[in-house]
C-alpha positions in Angstrom: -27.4 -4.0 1.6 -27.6 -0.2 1.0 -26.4 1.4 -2.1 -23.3 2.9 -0.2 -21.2 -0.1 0.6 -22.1 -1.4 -3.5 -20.3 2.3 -4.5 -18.1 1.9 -2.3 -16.7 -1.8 -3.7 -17.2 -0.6 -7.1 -14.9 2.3 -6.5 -12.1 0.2 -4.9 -12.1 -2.1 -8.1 -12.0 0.5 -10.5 -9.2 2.3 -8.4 -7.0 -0.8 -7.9 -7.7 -1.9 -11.6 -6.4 1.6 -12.4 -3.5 1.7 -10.6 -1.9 -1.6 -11.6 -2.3 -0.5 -14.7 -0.6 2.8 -14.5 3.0 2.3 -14.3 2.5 0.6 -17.8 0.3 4.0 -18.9 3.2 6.3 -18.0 6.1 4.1 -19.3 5.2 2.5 -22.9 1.0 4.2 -23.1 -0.4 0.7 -23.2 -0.9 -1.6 -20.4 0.6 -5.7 -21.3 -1.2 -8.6 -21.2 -0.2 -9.8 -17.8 -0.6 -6.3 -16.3 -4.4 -6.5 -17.9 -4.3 -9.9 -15.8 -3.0 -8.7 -12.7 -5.4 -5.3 -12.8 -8.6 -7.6 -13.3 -8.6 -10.6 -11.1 -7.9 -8.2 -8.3 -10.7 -6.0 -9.3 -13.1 -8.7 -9.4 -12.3 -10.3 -6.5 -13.7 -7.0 -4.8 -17.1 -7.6 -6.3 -17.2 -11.5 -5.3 -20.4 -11.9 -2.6 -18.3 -15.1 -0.8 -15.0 -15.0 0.5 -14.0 -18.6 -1.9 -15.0 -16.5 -4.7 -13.0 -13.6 -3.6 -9.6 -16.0 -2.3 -9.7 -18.2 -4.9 -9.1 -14.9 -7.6 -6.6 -13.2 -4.9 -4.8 -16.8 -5.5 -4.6 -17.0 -8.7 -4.2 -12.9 -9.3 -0.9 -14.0 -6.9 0.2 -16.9 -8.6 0.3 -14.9 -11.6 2.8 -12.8 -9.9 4.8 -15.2 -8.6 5.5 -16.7 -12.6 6.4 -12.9 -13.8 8.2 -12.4 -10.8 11.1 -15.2 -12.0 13.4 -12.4 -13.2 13.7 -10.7 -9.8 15.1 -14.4 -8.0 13.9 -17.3 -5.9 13.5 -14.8 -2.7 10.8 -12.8 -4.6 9.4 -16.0 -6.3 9.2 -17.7 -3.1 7.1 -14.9 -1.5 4.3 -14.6 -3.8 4.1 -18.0 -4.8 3.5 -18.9 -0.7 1.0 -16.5 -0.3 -0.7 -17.6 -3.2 -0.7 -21.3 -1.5 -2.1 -19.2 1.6 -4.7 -17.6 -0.1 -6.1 -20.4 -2.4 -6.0 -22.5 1.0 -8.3 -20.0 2.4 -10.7 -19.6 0.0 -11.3 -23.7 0.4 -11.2 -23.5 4.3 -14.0 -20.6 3.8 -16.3 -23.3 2.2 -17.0 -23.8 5.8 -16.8 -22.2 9.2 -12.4 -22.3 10.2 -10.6 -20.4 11.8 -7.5 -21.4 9.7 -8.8 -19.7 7.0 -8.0 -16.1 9.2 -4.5 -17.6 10.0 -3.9 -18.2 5.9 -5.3 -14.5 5.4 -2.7 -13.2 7.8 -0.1 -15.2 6.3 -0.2 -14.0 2.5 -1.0 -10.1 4.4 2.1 -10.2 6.2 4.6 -11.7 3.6 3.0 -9.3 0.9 3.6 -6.1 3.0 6.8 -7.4 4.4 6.5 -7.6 8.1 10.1 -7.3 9.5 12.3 -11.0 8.9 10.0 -11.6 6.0 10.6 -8.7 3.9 13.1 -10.1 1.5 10.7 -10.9 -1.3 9.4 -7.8 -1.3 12.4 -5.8 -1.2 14.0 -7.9 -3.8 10.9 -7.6 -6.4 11.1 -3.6 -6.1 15.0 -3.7 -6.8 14.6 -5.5 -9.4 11.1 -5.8 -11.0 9.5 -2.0 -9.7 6.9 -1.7 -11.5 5.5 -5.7 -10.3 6.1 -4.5 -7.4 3.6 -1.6 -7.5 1.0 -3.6 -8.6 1.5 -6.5 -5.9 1.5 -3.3 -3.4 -1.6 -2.0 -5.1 -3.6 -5.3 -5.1 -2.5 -5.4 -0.6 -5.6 -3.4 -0.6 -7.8 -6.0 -2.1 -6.3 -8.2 0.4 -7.3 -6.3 3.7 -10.7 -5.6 2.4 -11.7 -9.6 2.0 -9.7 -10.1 5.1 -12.0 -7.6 6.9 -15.2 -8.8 5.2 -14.9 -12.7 5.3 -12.4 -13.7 8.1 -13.4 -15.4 11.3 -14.3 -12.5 13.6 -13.9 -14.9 16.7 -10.5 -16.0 15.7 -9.7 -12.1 14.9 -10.3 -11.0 18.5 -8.7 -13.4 19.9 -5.6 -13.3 17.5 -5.7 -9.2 17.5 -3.1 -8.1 20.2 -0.2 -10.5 18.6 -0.8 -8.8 15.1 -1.3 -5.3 16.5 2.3 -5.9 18.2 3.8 -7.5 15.1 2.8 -5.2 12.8 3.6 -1.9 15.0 7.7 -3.2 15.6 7.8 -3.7 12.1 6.6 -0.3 11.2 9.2 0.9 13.9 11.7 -0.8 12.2 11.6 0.2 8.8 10.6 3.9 10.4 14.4 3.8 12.0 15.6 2.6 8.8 14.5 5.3 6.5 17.1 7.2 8.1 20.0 6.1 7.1 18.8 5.3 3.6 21.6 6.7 1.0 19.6 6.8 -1.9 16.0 7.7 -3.0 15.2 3.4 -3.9 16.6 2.3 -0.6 14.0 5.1 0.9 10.9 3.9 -1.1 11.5 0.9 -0.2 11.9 1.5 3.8 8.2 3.2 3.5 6.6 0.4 1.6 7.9 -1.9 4.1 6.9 0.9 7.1 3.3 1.3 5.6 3.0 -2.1 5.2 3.4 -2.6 9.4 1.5 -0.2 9.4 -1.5 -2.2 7.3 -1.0 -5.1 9.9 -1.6 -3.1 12.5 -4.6 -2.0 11.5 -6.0 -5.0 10.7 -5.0 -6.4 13.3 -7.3 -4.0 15.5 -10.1 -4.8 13.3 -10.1 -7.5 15.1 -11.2 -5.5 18.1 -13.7 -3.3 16.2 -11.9 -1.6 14.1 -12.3 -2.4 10.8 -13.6 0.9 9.1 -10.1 2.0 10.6 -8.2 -0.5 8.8 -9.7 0.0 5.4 -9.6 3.8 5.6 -5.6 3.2 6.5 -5.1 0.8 3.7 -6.9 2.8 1.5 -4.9 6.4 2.3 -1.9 4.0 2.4 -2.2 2.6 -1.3 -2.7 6.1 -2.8 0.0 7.5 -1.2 2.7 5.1 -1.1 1.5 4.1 -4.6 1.8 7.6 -5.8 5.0 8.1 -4.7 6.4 5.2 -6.5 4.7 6.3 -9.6 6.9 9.7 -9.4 10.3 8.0 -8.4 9.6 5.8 -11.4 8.9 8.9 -13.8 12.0 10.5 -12.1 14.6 8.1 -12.3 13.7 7.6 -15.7 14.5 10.9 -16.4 17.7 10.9 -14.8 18.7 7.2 -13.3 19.3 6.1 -10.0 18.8 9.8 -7.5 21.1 9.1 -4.6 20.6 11.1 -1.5 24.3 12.4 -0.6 24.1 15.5 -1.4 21.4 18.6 -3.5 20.3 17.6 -7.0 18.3 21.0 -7.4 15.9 19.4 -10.4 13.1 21.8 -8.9 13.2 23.9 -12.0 13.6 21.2 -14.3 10.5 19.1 -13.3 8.2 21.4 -10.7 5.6 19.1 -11.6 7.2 16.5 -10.6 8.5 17.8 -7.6 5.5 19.1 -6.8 3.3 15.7 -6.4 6.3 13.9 -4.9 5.6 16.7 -2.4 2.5 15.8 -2.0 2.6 11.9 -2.0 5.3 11.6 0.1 3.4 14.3 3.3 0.5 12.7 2.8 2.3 8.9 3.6 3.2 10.6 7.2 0.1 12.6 7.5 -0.3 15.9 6.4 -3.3 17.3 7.3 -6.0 18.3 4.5 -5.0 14.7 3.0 -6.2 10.9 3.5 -3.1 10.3 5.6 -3.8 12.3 8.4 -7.7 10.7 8.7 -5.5 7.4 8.4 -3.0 8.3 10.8 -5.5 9.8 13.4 -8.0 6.9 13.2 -5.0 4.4 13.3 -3.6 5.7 16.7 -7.3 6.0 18.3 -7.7 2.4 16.9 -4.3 0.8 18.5 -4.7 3.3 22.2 -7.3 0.9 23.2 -5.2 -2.2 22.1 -1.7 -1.2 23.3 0.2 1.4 24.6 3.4 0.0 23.1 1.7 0.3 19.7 0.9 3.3 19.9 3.8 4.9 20.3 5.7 3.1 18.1 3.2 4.1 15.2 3.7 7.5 16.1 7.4 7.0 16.2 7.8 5.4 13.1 5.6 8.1 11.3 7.3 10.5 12.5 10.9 9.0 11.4 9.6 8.6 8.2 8.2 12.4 8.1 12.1 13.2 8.9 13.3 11.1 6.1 10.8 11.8 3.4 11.5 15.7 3.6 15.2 15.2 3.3 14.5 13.2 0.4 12.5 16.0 -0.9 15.2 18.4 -0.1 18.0 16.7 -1.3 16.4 15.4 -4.8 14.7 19.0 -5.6 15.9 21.7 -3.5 19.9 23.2 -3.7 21.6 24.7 -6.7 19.0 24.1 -9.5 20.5 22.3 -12.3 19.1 21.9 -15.8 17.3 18.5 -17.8 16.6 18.2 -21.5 13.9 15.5 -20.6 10.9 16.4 -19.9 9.0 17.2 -16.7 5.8 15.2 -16.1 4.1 13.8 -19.4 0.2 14.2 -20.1 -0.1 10.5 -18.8 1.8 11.4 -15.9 0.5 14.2 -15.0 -3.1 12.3 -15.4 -2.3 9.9 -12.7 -0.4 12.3 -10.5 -3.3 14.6 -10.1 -6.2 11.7 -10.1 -4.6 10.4 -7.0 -3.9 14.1 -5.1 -7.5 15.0 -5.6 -8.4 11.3 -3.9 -6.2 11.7 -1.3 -7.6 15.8 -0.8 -11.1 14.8 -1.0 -11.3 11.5 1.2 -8.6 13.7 3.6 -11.1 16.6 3.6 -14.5 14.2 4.1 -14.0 11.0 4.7 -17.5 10.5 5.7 -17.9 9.5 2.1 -15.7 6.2 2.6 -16.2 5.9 6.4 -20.1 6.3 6.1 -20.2 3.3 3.4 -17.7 1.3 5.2 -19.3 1.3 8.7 -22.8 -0.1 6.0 -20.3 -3.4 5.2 -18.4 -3.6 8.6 -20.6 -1.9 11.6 -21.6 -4.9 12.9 -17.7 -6.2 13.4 
């Protein structure tokens, strides 16, 4: 194996280690003990040379979830503790060739990033555990890249239209929904749940030969939609819940703040010069030669969101400006918020650097 693809894993763990860590970082300066859990199994799973290695710490990283995720219900339990089933049963079917072991991957992928009729867990653990939620989100990543580098290729081609088609409707869905959201928790959650389609999509279409496409998405997807939680956490614990019925003008009390939430929530519906528009570009080219139907609703949904995400913007930031004895983004903050802008910038502005090393782990798909 060339150096590139070993950089190229190493950089994924330390990034997904990082950012299940962070909401802890910003909020009390110290990460717990289950965070340090849920940051590390994840991580090392990335590094694993055989796909039981890498399932069988995805399962337990999951399972580990599903226990801390008792305070957010049954629905949320329910979610994470089935795809951990899924997962741990696919690291044993990868002991040997089985094409059940793609169907179990696809399983845990889909109820983690909520494809539409199974989203309830997911929506239920950011209501009311956010910040578990964000680090289940972040760890999605982890998911798609062992999906794309251990799963049954054979069964992926054949199974690669269905997903494509599942995973597009959803992100239509949730796209249409974003619209009508009425405050800014009810909108984060519609683009998880559209950016999480929009992950099955693409790896779906890995299936067909696309799987530099998918990881590039899912990458550029994480660090955005990641990022933007980050900043509606520091924000609405600043001021509490931000509804989106009319101006809150808090431009001049956190421009900071404002600023990155800019940033984080263009670059989740592709604005060029960032990771999201590579993402959104190579996602389209990817599902044109799959379907038609996918296609469009892709670009649909996108574009819904785009709509919805800069009336958000507006409405939490712009209008009369009103003042804020707390304070606008903290050194911690301000840490993670610009970190993740300059990754999105620089893989936006050459992505050859993580295209070039995936294409050394995934050309031959």
């Amino acid at each position: 194996m060339t150096p590139e693809p070993i950089i190229l894993r190493l950089f994924l763990s330390a990034l997904v280690a990082l950012l299940v860590i962070a909401p802890d970082l910003m909020a009390r300066g110290r990460p717990s003990a289950a965070t340090l859990l849920n940051a590390t199994l994840p991580a090392l799973a990335l590094l694993m040379p055989h796909g039981t290695l890498a399932y069988g710490l995805l399962a337990l990283a999951t399972g580990a979830q599903a226990y801390q995720a008792r305070p957010a219900g049954l629905q949320a339990v329910a979610m994470l503790l089935v795809s951990a089933l899924a997962l741990g049963a696919a690291a044993l079917l990868l002991a040997g060739p089985s094409a059940l072991a793609f169907y179990m991957s696809i399983l845990a992928l889909i109820l983690r990033a909520g494809l539409l009729g199974l989203h309830g867990g997911m929506s239920v653990l950011w209501r009311k555990l956010p910040t578990l939620q964000v680090q289940q989100y972040t760890t999605l990543l982890v998911l798609v890249f062992s999906h794309l580098r251990f799963s049954d290729h054979a069964t992926a081609q054949a199974a690669a239209d269905a997903i494509v088609v599942l995973g597009a409707s959803s992100a239509l869905v949730f796209g249409l929904t974003s619209l009508v959201q009425r405050n800014l928790d009810g909108l984060l959650r519609a683009s998880m749940l559209m950016h999480g389609g929009f992950m099955i999509a693409a790896t779906g279409a890995a299936g067909k030969g696309h799987a530099v496409a998918a990881l590039f998405v899912s990458l550029s997807m994480t660090l955005a939609v990641v990022g933007l939680c980050l900043m509606v956490l520091a924000l609405e614990a600043r001021v509490g819940k931000v509804t989106l019925l009319h101006p809150g003008g808090r431009a001049r009390a956190f421009p900071r703040l404002a600023a990155a939430f800019g940033i984080f929530g263009a670059a989740g519906v592709g604005m060029p010069g960032t990771a999201g528009f590579i993402a959104d570009d190579l996602i389209l080219h990817a599902l044109w030669s799959e379907s038609v139907y996918a296609t469009i609703a892709v670009a649909l949904a996108s574009a819904l969101l785009a709509i919805a995400t800069l009336r958000a913007i507006t409405l939490c930031f712009m209008g009369p400006q009103t003042g804020s004895v707390a304070p606008d983004l903290l050194p911690a903050e301000r840490l993670f918020a610009f970190g993740l802008i300059l990754l999105l910038l620089v893989s936006g502005l050459t992505p050859q650097l993580v295209v070039g090393a995936s294409v050394g782990l995934f050309g031959s798909i």
